[in-house]
N, C-alpha and C positions, 0 to 999 in steps of 0.2 A: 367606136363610139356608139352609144346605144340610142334610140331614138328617144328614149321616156325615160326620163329619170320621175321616181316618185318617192318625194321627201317624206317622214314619217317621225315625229316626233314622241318621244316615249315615257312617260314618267306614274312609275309604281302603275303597270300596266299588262300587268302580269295576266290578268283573267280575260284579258280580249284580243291579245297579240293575235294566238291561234287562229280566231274566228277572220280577223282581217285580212291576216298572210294567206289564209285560206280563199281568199275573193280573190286577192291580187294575183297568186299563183296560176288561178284559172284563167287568168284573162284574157280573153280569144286576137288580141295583135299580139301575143305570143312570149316567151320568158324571155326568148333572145334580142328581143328589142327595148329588154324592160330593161335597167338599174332601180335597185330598192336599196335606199339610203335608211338606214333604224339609228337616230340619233336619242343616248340614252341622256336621259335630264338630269344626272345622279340622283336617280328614284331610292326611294329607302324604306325597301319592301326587301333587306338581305339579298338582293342579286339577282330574285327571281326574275325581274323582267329583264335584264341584261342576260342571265344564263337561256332564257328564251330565245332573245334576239340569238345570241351567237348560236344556237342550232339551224336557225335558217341559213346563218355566213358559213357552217360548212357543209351544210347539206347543197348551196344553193350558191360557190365560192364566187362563179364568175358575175353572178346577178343581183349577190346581197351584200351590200356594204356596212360594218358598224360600225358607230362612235360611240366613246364612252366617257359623257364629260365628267370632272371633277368636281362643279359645282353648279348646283343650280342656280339657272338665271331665266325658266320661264320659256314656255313653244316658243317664245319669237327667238329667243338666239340659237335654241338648236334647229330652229327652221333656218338661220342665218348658217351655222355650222354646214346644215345639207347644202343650202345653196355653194357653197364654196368649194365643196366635190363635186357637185353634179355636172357632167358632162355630156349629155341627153340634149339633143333637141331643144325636148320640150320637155317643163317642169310640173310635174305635180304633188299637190301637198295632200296629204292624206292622215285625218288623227287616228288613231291606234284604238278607237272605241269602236269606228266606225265601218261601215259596208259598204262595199263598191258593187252594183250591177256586173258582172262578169265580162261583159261586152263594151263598158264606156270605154276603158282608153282605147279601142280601137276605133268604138265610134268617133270620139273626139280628135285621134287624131288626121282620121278621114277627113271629118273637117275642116281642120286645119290646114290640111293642106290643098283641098279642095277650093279655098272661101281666103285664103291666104291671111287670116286675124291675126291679130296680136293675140287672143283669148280665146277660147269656146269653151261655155259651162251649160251643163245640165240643169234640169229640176230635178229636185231633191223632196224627199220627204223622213220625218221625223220616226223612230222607233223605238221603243220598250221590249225590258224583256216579257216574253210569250207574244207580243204580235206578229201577224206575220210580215214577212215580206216580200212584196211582189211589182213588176214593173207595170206602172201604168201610164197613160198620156195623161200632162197635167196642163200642159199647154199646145201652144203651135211651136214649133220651128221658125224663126227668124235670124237675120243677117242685119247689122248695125254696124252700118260706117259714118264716121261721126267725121266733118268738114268742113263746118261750121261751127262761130259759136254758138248760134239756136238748135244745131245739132248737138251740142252738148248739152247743154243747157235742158232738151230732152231725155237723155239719156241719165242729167243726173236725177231729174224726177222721177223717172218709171222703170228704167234697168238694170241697177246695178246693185246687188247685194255686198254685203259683207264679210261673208263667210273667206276663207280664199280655199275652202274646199270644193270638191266639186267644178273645178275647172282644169283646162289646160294650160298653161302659160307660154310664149314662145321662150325660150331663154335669152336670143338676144333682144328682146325687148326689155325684159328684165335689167340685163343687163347696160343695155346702150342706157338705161334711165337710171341705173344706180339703184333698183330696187332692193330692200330691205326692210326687217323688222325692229321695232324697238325691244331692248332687252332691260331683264331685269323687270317685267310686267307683266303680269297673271292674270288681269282681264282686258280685253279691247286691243290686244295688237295688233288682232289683223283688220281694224277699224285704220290703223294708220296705213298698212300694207297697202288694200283693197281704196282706201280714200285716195293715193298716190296712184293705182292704178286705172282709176276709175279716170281721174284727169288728164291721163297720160295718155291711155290707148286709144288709136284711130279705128278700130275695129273689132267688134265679139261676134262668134255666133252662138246662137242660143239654143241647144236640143230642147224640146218641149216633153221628152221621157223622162221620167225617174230612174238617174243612172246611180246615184249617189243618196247615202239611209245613213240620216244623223240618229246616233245614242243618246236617248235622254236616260243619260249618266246620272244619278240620282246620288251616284257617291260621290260625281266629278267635281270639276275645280267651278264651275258656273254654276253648276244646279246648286252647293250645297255655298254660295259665296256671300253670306250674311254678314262676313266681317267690312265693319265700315272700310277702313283703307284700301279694301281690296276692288269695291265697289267702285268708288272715287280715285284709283286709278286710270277710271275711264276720261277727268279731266286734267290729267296728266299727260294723257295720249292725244286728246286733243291739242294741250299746247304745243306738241310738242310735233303735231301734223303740222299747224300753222304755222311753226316757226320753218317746218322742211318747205311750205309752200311761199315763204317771203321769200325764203333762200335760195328758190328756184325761178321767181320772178314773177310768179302769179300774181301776188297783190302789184305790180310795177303794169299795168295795163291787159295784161294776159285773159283776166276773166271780162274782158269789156263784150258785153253780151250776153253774160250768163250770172250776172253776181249775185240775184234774188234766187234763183235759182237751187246755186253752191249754199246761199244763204237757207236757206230751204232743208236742204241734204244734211246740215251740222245743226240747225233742228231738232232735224227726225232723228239724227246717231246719237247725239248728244246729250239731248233733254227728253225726247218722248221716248226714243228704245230704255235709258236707265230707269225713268220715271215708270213707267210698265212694268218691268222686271222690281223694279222696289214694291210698288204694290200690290203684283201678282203672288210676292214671295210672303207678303201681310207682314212685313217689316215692323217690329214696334217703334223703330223714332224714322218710319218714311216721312215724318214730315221735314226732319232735320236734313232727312235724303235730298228728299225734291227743292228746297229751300239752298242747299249745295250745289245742286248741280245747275236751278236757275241763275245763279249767282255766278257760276261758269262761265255759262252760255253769254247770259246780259253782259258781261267785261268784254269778249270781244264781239258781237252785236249786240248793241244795246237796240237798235229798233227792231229786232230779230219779232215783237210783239205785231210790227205791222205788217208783216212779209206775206203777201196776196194768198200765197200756197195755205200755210197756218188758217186766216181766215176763209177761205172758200170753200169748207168743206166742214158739215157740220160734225162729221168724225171725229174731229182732232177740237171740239169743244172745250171737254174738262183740260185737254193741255192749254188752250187759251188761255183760262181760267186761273189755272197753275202759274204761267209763264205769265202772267201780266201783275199778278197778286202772291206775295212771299206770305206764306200760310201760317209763320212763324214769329 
């Protein structure tokens, strides 16, 4: 059994496979502790990023595993696909555009077992082609054990991102909770992933170095995602977190302590992260965008307008604004 499994989702990925395998390969807790799972999305680039993957599975037989699915259904199911091989410890998800620090997973899993979390993730920072990149401190190092529900209820306002890159996972936490992704969804899955884990875990630690350099993919599935449906999947992933959280008993007492809070977090995921990206991307019908996705939100919080967070902070004004008055 290897201590890391690091899951690796792939699709028409052909021009950056090298550059990543090339971080992970170096990775200073060493090849023999790794498992690299490359699950192919059935990309439809002729092969190219599948005949890529398979030169690392024989250069590399005992340490790199491929799959090769038949049809696309979206990173959350072949991130579902790795999960279901991976036999690591500890789980990491890693997208195929992006660059690992040479040193995280061993930093991370130091951690991990030093600090015994459910989680440990890094700061991360964002990169283009021709910049450079280099490790710097973006923050402090901190340890979060959540005990409480006002220890949650903290952590859902100030800690927890959404990405599910850039961390560690344990696997039986994963597991003992049934974690998974939704399929068949192209944007926001690990909105549902990351929002389930974020409720779950008793424990992160946080490195305050930049171990992990997201691509701003300019050809990828986010940056170039103008198509309405694709967008407004993201309130499909919503419903479809809240029905995983009735079914798991949260609304039945669970969140007593924290529900302004939680209320707060689907907010900020919900209505101000899509509303940003609609109008940072200068969308010509963002009105009919933001008008949508208020419309989301307001069904299951309708008082979502008076939630202390939203108003106490003159930052989040024009979302007031937006989220009180349909523009449309």
């Amino acid at each position: 059994m290897k201590a890391v499994s690091i899951i690796i989702p792939c699709y028409n990925a052909a021009e950056y496979l090298d550059r990543c395998m090339e971080h992970l390969l170096l990775q200073t807790i060493g090849l023999e502790k790794m498992e690299i799972i490359l699950v192919d999305d059935a990309s439809t680039d002729d092969g190219a990023t599948l005949r890529g993957m398979m030169k690392y599975e024989r250069n590399y037989p005992d340490h790199v595993m491929v799959i090769a699915c038949e049809q696309n259904a979206g990173p959350g199911a072949a991130r579902n696909i790795g999960l279901a091989y991976a036999s690591g410890d500890y789980i990491a998800f890693v997208d195929a555009d992006d660059i690992m620090d040479v040193s995280m997973l061993e930093r991370m899993h130091e951690a991990m077992r030093k600090y015994d979390t459910d989680v440990v993730e890094c700061s991360y920072k964002t990169f283009a082609d021709g910049e450079e990149i280099y490790l710097e401190k973006r923050d402090r190092d901190y340890l979060i054990r959540i005990e409480t529900p006002q220890d949650r209820g903290r952590f859902l306002v100030n800690s927890f991102k959404t990405a599910v890159w850039g961390r560690l996972y344990r696997r039986s936490f994963l597991h003992r909770n049934s974690l998974s992704f939704p399929e068949n969804i192209r944007y926001g899955e690990d909105n549902f992933f990351s929002g389930l884990a974020m409720l779950l875990c008793g424990s992160v630690y946080h490195i305050g170095d930049t171990l992990y350099y997201y691509y701003r993919n300019e050809k990828g599935l986010i940056r170039n995602n103008t198509d309405n449906g694709r967008i407004r999947q993201l309130a499909e992933v919503m419903e479809q977190y809240l029905l995983a959280l009735n079914d798991r008993g949260f609304f039945q007492g669970v969140m007593d302590g924290y529900e302004e809070e939680f209320e707060w977090y689907m907010i900020y995921k919900y209505f101000m992260d899509p509303v940003s990206f609609i109008i940072s991307r200068q969308m010509q019908d963002w009105k009919e965008q933001v008008s949508f996705f208020r419309k989301a939100l307001l069904r299951f919080f309708p008082d979502a307008c008076q939630n202390r967070y939203l108003n106490g902070d003159v930052r989040w004004k024009d979302y007031v604004f937006l989220l009180k008055n349909d523009i449309i």
